[in-house]
N, C-alpha and C positions, 0 to 999 in steps of 0.2 A: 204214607204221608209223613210219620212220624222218622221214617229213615231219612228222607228228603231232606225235613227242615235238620235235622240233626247235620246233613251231609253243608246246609247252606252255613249253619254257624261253624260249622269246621272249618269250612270256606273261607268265611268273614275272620276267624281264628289263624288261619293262613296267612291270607295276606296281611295282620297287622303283625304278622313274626315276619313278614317280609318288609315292612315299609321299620321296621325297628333293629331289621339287620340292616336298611340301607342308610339307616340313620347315625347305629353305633359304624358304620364304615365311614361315614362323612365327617364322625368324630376322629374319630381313627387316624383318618386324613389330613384332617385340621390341627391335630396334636403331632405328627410327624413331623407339620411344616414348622410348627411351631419351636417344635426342639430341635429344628436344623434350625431355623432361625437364632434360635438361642445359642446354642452348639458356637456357631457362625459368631455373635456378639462375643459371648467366652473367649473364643478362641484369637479372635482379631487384635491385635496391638490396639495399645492405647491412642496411638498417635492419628491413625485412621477413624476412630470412630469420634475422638475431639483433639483435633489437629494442633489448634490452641495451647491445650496444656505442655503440649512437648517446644511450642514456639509461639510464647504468649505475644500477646497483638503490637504491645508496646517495645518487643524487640528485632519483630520479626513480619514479613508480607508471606503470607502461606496460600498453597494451593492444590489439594491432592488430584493426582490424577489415577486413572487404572487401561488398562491393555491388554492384549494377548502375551505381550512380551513388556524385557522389560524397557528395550526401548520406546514402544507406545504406550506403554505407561507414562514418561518423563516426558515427551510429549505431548500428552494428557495433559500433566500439569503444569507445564510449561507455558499453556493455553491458555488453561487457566487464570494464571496468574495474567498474564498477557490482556484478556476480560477487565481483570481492574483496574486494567491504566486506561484501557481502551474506553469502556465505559466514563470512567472520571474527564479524558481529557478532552473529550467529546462534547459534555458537556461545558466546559472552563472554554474551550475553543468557541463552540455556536455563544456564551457568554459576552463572550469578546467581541464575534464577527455585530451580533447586535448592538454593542456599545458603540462599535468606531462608523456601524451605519449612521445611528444615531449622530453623532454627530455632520452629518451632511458632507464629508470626504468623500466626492464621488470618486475621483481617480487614488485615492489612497486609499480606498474601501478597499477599490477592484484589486488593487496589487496587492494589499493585507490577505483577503478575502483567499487570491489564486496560490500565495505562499502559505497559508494557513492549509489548505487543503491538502499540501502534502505531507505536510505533518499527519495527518490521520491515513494516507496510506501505511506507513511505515509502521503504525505506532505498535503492533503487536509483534515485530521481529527486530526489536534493537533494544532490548533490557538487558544491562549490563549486569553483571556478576550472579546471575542463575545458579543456584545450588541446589543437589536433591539428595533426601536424605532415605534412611532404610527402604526398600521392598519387602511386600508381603505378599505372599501366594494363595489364594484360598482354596479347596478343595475342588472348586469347578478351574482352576488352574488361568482366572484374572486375578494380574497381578496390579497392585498399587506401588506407589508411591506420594512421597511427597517434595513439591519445589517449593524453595522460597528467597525469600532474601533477607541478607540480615541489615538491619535499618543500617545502623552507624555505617559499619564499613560498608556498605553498597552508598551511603551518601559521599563519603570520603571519597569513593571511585568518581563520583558524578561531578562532586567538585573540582577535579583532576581533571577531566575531559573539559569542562565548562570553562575551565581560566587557561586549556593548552588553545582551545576555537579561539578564545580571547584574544590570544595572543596572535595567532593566525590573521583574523576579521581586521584586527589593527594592523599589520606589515599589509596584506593586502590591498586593503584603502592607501595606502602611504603609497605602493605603489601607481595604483591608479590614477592619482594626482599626479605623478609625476611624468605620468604618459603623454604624450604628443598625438597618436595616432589613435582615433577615437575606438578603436577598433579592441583595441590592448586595453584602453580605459577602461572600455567595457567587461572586456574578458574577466580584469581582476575583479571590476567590483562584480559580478557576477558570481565569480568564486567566491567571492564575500560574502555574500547574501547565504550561497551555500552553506557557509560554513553557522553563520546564524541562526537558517532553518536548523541544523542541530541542535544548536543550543536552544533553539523552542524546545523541543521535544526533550531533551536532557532537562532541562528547568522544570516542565509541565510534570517530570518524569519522578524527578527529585522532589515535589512538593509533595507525591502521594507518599515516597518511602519515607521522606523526612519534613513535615509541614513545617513549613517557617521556615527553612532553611535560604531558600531562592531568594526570598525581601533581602535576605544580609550577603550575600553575592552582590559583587562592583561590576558590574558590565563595562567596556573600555569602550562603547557603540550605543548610537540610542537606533532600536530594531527599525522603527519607523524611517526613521532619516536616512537610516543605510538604503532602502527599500525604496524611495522617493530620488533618493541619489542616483540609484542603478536604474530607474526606467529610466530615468532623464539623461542617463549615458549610453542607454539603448535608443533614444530618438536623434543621439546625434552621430547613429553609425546610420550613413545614407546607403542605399543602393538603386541603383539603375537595371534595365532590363532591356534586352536585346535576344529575343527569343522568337524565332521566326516560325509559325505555325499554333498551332494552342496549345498549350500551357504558363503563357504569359500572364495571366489573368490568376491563374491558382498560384505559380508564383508569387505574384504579389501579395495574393492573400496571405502565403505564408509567411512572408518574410515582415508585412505589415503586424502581423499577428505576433513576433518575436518583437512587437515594439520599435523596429527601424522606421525610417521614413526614405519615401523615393526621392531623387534630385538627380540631375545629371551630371551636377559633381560629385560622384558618389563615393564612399568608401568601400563598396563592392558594388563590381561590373558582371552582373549577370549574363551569359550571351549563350547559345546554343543552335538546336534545331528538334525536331518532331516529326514523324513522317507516321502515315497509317496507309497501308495495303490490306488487299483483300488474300486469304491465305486459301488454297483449297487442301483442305485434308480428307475427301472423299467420303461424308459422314452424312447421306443420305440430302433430306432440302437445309440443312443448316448452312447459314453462310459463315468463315469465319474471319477476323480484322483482324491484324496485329499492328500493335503500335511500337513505335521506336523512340527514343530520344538522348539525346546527348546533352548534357549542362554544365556548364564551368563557370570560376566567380575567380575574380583577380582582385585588385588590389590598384588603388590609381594610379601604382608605377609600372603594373604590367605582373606582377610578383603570382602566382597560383595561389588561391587558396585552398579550392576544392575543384573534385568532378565526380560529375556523378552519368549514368547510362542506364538505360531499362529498356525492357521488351516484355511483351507479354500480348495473348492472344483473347477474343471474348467473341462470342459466337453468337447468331439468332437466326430466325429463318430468311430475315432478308441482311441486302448491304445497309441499306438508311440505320436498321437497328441496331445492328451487328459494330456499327463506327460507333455508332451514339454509345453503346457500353463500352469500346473500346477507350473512348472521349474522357469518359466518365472515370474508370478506371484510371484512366492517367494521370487526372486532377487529382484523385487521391491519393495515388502516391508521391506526385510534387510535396502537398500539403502534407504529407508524413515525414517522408525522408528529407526533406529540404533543413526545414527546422532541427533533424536530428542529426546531417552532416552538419550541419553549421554550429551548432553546440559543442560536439567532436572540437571542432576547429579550437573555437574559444577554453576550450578545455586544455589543451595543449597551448594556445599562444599564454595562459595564466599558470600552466604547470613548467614550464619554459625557462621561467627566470626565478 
Protein backbone atom coordinates (compact mmCIF):
# COMPACT_ATOMS: atom_id res chain seq x y z
CA UNK A 1 0.00 0.00 0.00
CA UNK A 2 2.76 2.18 1.04
CA UNK A 3 4.42 1.72 -2.74
CA UNK A 4 1.05 2.67 -4.16
CA UNK A 5 0.28 5.87 -2.38
CA UNK A 6 4.09 6.65 -2.90
CA UNK A 7 3.63 5.59 -6.72
CA UNK A 8 0.01 8.20 -6.63
CA UNK A 9 2.08 11.26 -5.30
CA UNK A 10 4.80 10.67 -7.79
CA UNK A 11 1.91 10.80 -10.12
CA UNK A 12 0.29 13.90 -8.87
CA UNK A 13 4.27 15.18 -8.64
CA UNK A 14 4.21 14.43 -12.47
CA UNK A 15 1.72 16.00 -13.88
CA UNK A 16 2.25 19.35 -11.97
CA UNK A 17 6.05 19.33 -13.76
CA UNK A 18 3.89 18.80 -16.74
CA UNK A 19 1.11 21.38 -16.49
CA UNK A 20 4.43 23.97 -15.36
CA UNK A 21 6.42 22.85 -18.53
CA UNK A 22 3.02 23.75 -20.45
CA UNK A 23 2.88 26.86 -18.80
CA UNK A 24 6.68 28.15 -18.81
CA UNK A 25 6.11 27.15 -22.91
CA UNK A 26 2.98 29.47 -23.12
CA UNK A 27 5.47 31.97 -21.60
CA UNK A 28 7.81 31.15 -23.86
CA UNK A 29 5.45 31.75 -26.59
CA UNK A 30 4.09 34.99 -25.34
CA UNK A 31 7.59 36.53 -24.87
CA UNK A 32 8.66 35.51 -28.43
CA UNK A 33 5.60 37.33 -29.84
CA UNK A 34 6.25 39.93 -27.74
CA UNK A 35 9.86 40.58 -28.91
CA UNK A 36 8.84 40.18 -32.60
CA UNK A 37 6.43 42.59 -31.81
CA UNK A 38 8.87 44.91 -30.26
CA UNK A 39 11.76 43.84 -32.75
CA UNK A 40 9.01 44.94 -35.55
CA UNK A 41 8.17 48.64 -33.45
CA UNK A 42 12.30 49.16 -33.19
CA UNK A 43 12.80 48.40 -36.43
CA UNK A 44 9.82 50.29 -38.52
CA UNK A 45 10.42 53.97 -39.49
CA UNK A 46 9.10 56.61 -37.94
CA UNK A 47 6.86 57.68 -40.40
CA UNK A 48 4.69 54.41 -40.32
CA UNK A 49 3.99 54.05 -36.99
CA UNK A 50 3.05 58.31 -36.51
CA UNK A 51 2.69 59.30 -39.99
CA UNK A 52 2.03 62.88 -38.54
CA UNK A 53 5.13 63.72 -37.34
CA UNK A 54 7.09 63.33 -40.81
CA UNK A 55 3.67 65.23 -42.43
CA UNK A 56 2.12 67.32 -39.63
CA UNK A 57 -1.82 67.64 -40.10
CA UNK A 58 -1.48 71.55 -40.70
CA UNK A 59 0.53 70.93 -43.86
CA UNK A 60 -0.24 67.92 -45.11
CA UNK A 61 -3.62 65.25 -45.88
CA UNK A 62 -1.87 61.71 -45.07
CA UNK A 63 -2.65 58.32 -45.69
CA UNK A 64 -0.46 54.98 -45.27
CA UNK A 65 -1.07 52.18 -47.09
CA UNK A 66 0.55 48.43 -47.26
CA UNK A 67 0.66 45.56 -50.18
CA UNK A 68 2.46 42.62 -51.41
CA UNK A 69 4.24 44.93 -53.64
CA UNK A 70 4.98 48.17 -54.01
CA UNK A 71 2.52 49.10 -56.15
CA UNK A 72 -0.31 47.88 -53.88
CA UNK A 73 0.94 49.47 -51.42
CA UNK A 74 0.37 53.05 -53.17
CA UNK A 75 -2.88 51.89 -53.91
CA UNK A 76 -3.51 51.12 -50.43
CA UNK A 77 -2.94 54.51 -49.81
CA UNK A 78 -4.19 56.18 -52.38
CA UNK A 79 -7.64 54.71 -51.04
CA UNK A 80 -7.10 55.78 -48.31
CA UNK A 81 -6.73 58.94 -48.61
CA UNK A 82 -9.54 58.92 -51.21
CA UNK A 83 -11.93 57.58 -47.65
CA UNK A 84 -11.46 61.20 -46.44
CA UNK A 85 -12.99 63.07 -49.08
CA UNK A 86 -15.34 60.44 -49.75
CA UNK A 87 -16.57 60.14 -46.21
CA UNK A 88 -16.50 64.25 -45.65
CA UNK A 89 -18.35 65.07 -48.85
CA UNK A 90 -21.02 62.64 -48.39
CA UNK A 91 -21.81 64.18 -45.73
CA UNK A 92 -21.56 68.26 -46.92
CA UNK A 93 -23.67 66.55 -50.11
CA UNK A 94 -26.79 64.57 -47.99
CA UNK A 95 -26.36 68.41 -45.88
CA UNK A 96 -27.22 70.07 -48.81
CA UNK A 97 -29.79 67.65 -50.64
CA UNK A 98 -31.77 68.18 -47.10
CA UNK A 99 -31.49 71.97 -47.10
CA UNK A 100 -32.65 72.62 -50.86
CA UNK A 101 -35.63 69.78 -49.99
CA UNK A 102 -36.45 71.83 -47.36
CA UNK A 103 -36.98 74.47 -49.06
CA UNK A 104 -40.13 73.02 -51.32
CA UNK A 105 -38.13 73.02 -54.87
CA UNK A 106 -39.64 70.22 -56.17
CA UNK A 107 -38.35 70.25 -59.68
CA UNK A 108 -35.08 71.97 -58.57
CA UNK A 109 -34.67 69.43 -55.90
CA UNK A 110 -34.90 66.61 -58.40
CA UNK A 111 -32.35 68.21 -60.82
CA UNK A 112 -29.89 69.36 -57.78
CA UNK A 113 -30.64 65.98 -56.09
CA UNK A 114 -29.86 63.78 -59.84
CA UNK A 115 -26.51 66.20 -60.53
CA UNK A 116 -25.46 65.78 -56.91
CA UNK A 117 -25.38 62.08 -57.23
CA UNK A 118 -22.75 62.13 -59.53
CA UNK A 119 -20.52 63.76 -57.79
CA UNK A 120 -20.21 60.86 -55.34
CA UNK A 121 -19.64 58.46 -58.00
CA UNK A 122 -16.55 59.75 -58.95
CA UNK A 123 -15.40 61.10 -55.76
CA UNK A 124 -12.62 58.54 -54.97
CA UNK A 125 -10.82 58.64 -58.49
CA UNK A 126 -10.16 62.23 -59.29
CA UNK A 127 -7.73 63.71 -56.44
CA UNK A 128 -5.39 65.79 -57.85
CA UNK A 129 -1.68 65.97 -57.22
CA UNK A 130 -1.26 62.42 -55.18
CA UNK A 131 2.15 61.97 -53.85
CA UNK A 132 3.83 59.04 -51.94
CA UNK A 133 6.62 59.08 -50.08
CA UNK A 134 9.34 56.39 -48.82
CA UNK A 135 8.64 52.37 -48.72
CA UNK A 136 9.21 50.12 -46.07
CA UNK A 137 9.56 46.19 -46.21
CA UNK A 138 9.02 44.38 -43.07
CA UNK A 139 10.35 41.00 -42.49
CA UNK A 140 7.08 39.04 -43.66
CA UNK A 141 7.91 41.14 -46.92
CA UNK A 142 4.43 43.69 -46.66
CA UNK A 143 5.54 46.58 -47.85
CA UNK A 144 4.07 50.24 -46.73
CA UNK A 145 3.85 53.34 -47.88
CA UNK A 146 2.62 56.52 -47.49
CA UNK A 147 0.24 59.03 -49.88
CA UNK A 148 -0.42 62.40 -49.24
CA UNK A 149 -0.95 65.73 -50.25
CA UNK A 150 0.52 68.82 -49.62
CA UNK A 151 -2.18 71.60 -48.47
CA UNK A 152 -0.87 74.79 -50.16
CA UNK A 153 0.26 73.54 -53.37
CA UNK A 154 -2.51 70.74 -54.04
CA UNK A 155 -4.92 74.03 -53.17
CA UNK A 156 -3.15 76.18 -55.77
CA UNK A 157 -3.57 73.22 -58.32
CA UNK A 158 -7.48 73.19 -57.40
CA UNK A 159 -7.76 76.80 -57.84
CA UNK A 160 -6.27 76.42 -61.39
CA UNK A 161 -8.64 73.80 -62.57
CA UNK A 162 -11.56 75.73 -60.67
CA UNK A 163 -11.24 79.34 -62.59
CA UNK A 164 -9.92 77.27 -66.28
CA UNK A 165 -14.16 75.32 -65.68
CA UNK A 166 -14.93 78.95 -65.00
CA UNK A 167 -13.92 80.12 -67.90
CA UNK A 168 -15.17 77.10 -69.93
CA UNK A 169 -19.10 77.22 -68.03
CA UNK A 170 -18.97 81.02 -69.17
CA UNK A 171 -18.11 80.70 -73.28
CA UNK A 172 -20.40 77.88 -73.19
CA UNK A 173 -23.55 79.61 -71.92
CA UNK A 174 -22.65 82.50 -74.22
CA UNK A 175 -22.90 80.10 -76.76
CA UNK A 176 -25.98 78.63 -76.06
CA UNK A 177 -27.66 81.81 -76.07
CA UNK A 178 -26.65 82.39 -79.18
CA UNK A 179 -28.07 79.13 -80.79
CA UNK A 180 -31.14 79.15 -82.95
CA UNK A 181 -31.79 75.40 -82.99
CA UNK A 182 -32.85 74.09 -79.77
CA UNK A 183 -30.95 71.16 -80.14
CA UNK A 184 -27.34 73.02 -80.07
CA UNK A 185 -28.93 75.14 -77.14
CA UNK A 186 -29.07 72.34 -75.53
CA UNK A 187 -25.91 70.43 -76.17
CA UNK A 188 -23.91 73.55 -74.77
CA UNK A 189 -25.55 74.18 -71.77
CA UNK A 190 -25.28 70.62 -71.17
CA UNK A 191 -21.75 70.78 -71.47
CA UNK A 192 -22.05 73.48 -69.13
CA UNK A 193 -23.55 71.82 -66.39
CA UNK A 194 -20.72 69.17 -67.06
CA UNK A 195 -18.28 71.29 -66.61
CA UNK A 196 -19.80 72.74 -63.14
CA UNK A 197 -20.45 69.17 -61.81
CA UNK A 198 -16.43 69.45 -61.58
CA UNK A 199 -16.21 72.19 -60.10
CA UNK A 200 -18.60 70.57 -57.34
CA UNK A 201 -16.46 68.10 -56.64
CA UNK A 202 -13.03 70.22 -57.02
CA UNK A 203 -14.64 72.92 -54.49
CA UNK A 204 -16.24 70.09 -52.02
CA UNK A 205 -12.44 68.74 -52.72
CA UNK A 206 -10.62 71.84 -51.96
CA UNK A 207 -12.46 72.71 -48.74
CA UNK A 208 -11.07 69.43 -47.04
CA UNK A 209 -7.31 70.14 -48.17
CA UNK A 210 -7.58 73.86 -47.66
CA UNK A 211 -10.93 74.92 -45.40
CA UNK A 212 -11.98 78.44 -46.17
CA UNK A 213 -10.50 78.57 -49.18
CA UNK A 214 -13.79 77.77 -51.60
CA UNK A 215 -15.97 80.97 -49.60
CA UNK A 216 -12.94 83.39 -51.40
CA UNK A 217 -13.35 81.79 -54.89
CA UNK A 218 -15.49 84.13 -57.62
CA UNK A 219 -17.78 81.60 -59.49
CA UNK A 220 -18.53 83.53 -63.06
CA UNK A 221 -22.34 81.03 -62.77
CA UNK A 222 -24.72 80.73 -59.93
CA UNK A 223 -24.81 76.24 -59.93
CA UNK A 224 -28.56 76.41 -59.47
CA UNK A 225 -29.59 78.76 -62.40
CA UNK A 226 -27.27 76.97 -64.75
CA UNK A 227 -29.07 73.61 -63.69
CA UNK A 228 -32.73 75.24 -64.13
CA UNK A 229 -31.57 76.87 -67.48
CA UNK A 230 -30.35 73.37 -68.87
CA UNK A 231 -33.72 71.28 -68.08
CA UNK A 232 -35.60 74.09 -69.33
CA UNK A 233 -33.41 73.86 -72.73
CA UNK A 234 -33.94 70.18 -72.51
CA UNK A 235 -37.98 70.63 -72.67
CA UNK A 236 -37.69 72.69 -75.57
CA UNK A 237 -35.89 69.97 -77.80
CA UNK A 238 -39.30 68.18 -79.02
CA UNK A 239 -39.38 64.75 -80.58
CA UNK A 240 -41.86 62.78 -82.53
CA UNK A 241 -42.15 58.99 -82.97
CA UNK A 242 -42.97 56.88 -85.82
CA UNK A 243 -41.96 53.41 -84.92
CA UNK A 244 -43.98 50.65 -86.29
CA UNK A 245 -44.24 47.57 -84.00
CA UNK A 246 -43.16 47.81 -80.03
CA UNK A 247 -40.81 49.88 -78.89
CA UNK A 248 -42.57 53.05 -79.37
CA UNK A 249 -43.76 53.23 -75.87
CA UNK A 250 -40.07 52.56 -74.20
CA UNK A 251 -38.84 55.03 -76.55
CA UNK A 252 -40.67 57.60 -75.32
CA UNK A 253 -39.89 56.64 -72.09
CA UNK A 254 -36.48 57.27 -72.74
CA UNK A 255 -36.34 60.07 -74.49
CA UNK A 256 -39.07 61.66 -71.82
CA UNK A 257 -36.64 60.74 -69.23
CA UNK A 258 -33.65 62.79 -70.97
CA UNK A 259 -36.23 65.84 -70.16
CA UNK A 260 -37.49 66.30 -74.07
CA UNK A 261 -41.11 66.70 -74.65
CA UNK A 262 -43.21 65.00 -77.78
CA UNK A 263 -44.89 67.26 -80.46
CA UNK A 264 -45.13 66.76 -83.98
CA UNK A 265 -43.14 69.50 -84.68
CA UNK A 266 -40.26 68.14 -83.38
CA UNK A 267 -36.68 68.79 -83.20
CA UNK A 268 -36.01 64.95 -83.47
CA UNK A 269 -38.10 62.63 -85.80
CA UNK A 270 -37.87 59.25 -84.50
CA UNK A 271 -38.90 56.53 -87.21
CA UNK A 272 -37.93 53.03 -87.60
CA UNK A 273 -39.22 49.32 -87.32
CA UNK A 274 -39.19 46.02 -85.06
CA UNK A 275 -39.88 42.50 -86.07
CA UNK A 276 -39.82 39.30 -83.69
CA UNK A 277 -39.50 35.68 -85.25
CA UNK A 278 -39.54 32.48 -83.77
CA UNK A 279 -35.75 31.11 -84.25
CA UNK A 280 -35.35 27.04 -84.07
CA UNK A 281 -31.91 26.23 -82.74
CA UNK A 282 -32.79 22.51 -82.04
CA UNK A 283 -32.31 22.77 -78.07
CA UNK A 284 -34.61 20.05 -76.91
CA UNK A 285 -38.76 21.72 -75.86
CA UNK A 286 -37.34 25.32 -75.61
CA UNK A 287 -38.75 27.79 -78.05
CA UNK A 288 -36.60 30.41 -79.08
CA UNK A 289 -37.56 34.55 -80.44
CA UNK A 290 -35.37 36.88 -81.84
CA UNK A 291 -36.06 40.24 -82.06
CA UNK A 292 -34.80 42.87 -84.64
CA UNK A 293 -34.88 46.62 -84.93
CA UNK A 294 -33.74 49.44 -86.83
CA UNK A 295 -33.99 53.43 -85.38
CA UNK A 296 -33.08 56.52 -86.84
CA UNK A 297 -33.74 60.27 -85.54
CA UNK A 298 -33.34 63.31 -88.10
CA UNK A 299 -33.52 66.64 -87.77
CA UNK A 300 -36.71 68.66 -89.16
CA UNK A 301 -34.88 69.40 -92.26
CA UNK A 302 -34.20 65.75 -92.90
CA UNK A 303 -30.25 66.15 -91.61
CA UNK A 304 -29.32 62.32 -89.66
CA UNK A 305 -28.53 62.52 -86.43
CA UNK A 306 -28.36 59.04 -85.32
CA UNK A 307 -28.92 55.14 -85.93
CA UNK A 308 -29.05 52.74 -84.27
CA UNK A 309 -29.99 48.40 -84.86
CA UNK A 310 -30.01 45.31 -82.60
CA UNK A 311 -30.78 41.76 -82.54
CA UNK A 312 -30.83 39.38 -79.99
CA UNK A 313 -32.42 35.95 -79.12
CA UNK A 314 -34.52 34.88 -75.49
CA UNK A 315 -35.69 31.49 -75.12
CA UNK A 316 -38.64 29.44 -72.94
CA UNK A 317 -40.42 26.58 -73.30
CA UNK A 318 -43.28 28.03 -75.27
CA UNK A 319 -43.72 30.88 -78.04
CA UNK A 320 -46.30 33.22 -75.80
CA UNK A 321 -43.20 33.28 -73.29
CA UNK A 322 -40.36 33.10 -75.39
CA UNK A 323 -41.70 36.82 -77.24
CA UNK A 324 -42.74 38.17 -73.97
CA UNK A 325 -38.88 37.99 -72.84
CA UNK A 326 -37.82 38.78 -76.15
CA UNK A 327 -40.47 42.05 -75.71
CA UNK A 328 -38.97 42.76 -72.62
CA UNK A 329 -35.51 42.58 -73.53
CA UNK A 330 -36.00 45.13 -76.30
CA UNK A 331 -37.56 47.64 -74.04
CA UNK A 332 -34.48 47.69 -72.16
CA UNK A 333 -32.30 48.22 -74.36
CA UNK A 334 -34.22 51.18 -76.23
CA UNK A 335 -34.21 52.65 -72.66
CA UNK A 336 -30.36 52.14 -72.43
CA UNK A 337 -28.85 52.73 -75.57
CA UNK A 338 -31.32 55.54 -76.79
CA UNK A 339 -30.38 57.96 -74.08
CA UNK A 340 -26.53 57.01 -74.53
CA UNK A 341 -26.50 57.54 -78.53
CA UNK A 342 -28.30 60.66 -78.06
CA UNK A 343 -25.78 62.18 -75.50
CA UNK A 344 -22.96 60.90 -77.93
CA UNK A 345 -24.70 63.13 -80.31
CA UNK A 346 -24.89 66.39 -78.06
CA UNK A 347 -21.48 65.68 -77.18
CA UNK A 348 -20.15 66.30 -80.42
CA UNK A 349 -22.78 69.02 -81.76
CA UNK A 350 -21.05 71.06 -78.25
CA UNK A 351 -17.36 69.78 -78.94
CA UNK A 352 -17.95 71.04 -82.56
CA UNK A 353 -17.63 74.57 -82.35
Amino acid sequence: MRDTRYGMRDTRYGMRDVRCGIRDAGFGILLLLLTGCASQSINSPAWLLSPQEKYPKAQYLVAVGEGDTRRAAENSAAAGLARIFESQIQAEETLSETTTEARGAIESFDQFSELRANIRIGSSQNLLNIQFGEAFTDRHGRVYTAAYLPRAETAEIYRTRIGENNRAITHLTHQSDAAADPLKKYAFRRAAVRKALKNDLLLAQLDIIFPGTKERLLLHYDPQTLYSETAAAARDVTFSIHLSGDGGDALREALTGMGFSENEKATLRFSGTVSFEETDLRRGTLVFVRYHYQLEARTGDGALVLALSGSRREGHINFSQATHRARRSLLAELQTQVPLEVGKTLDRLASAE
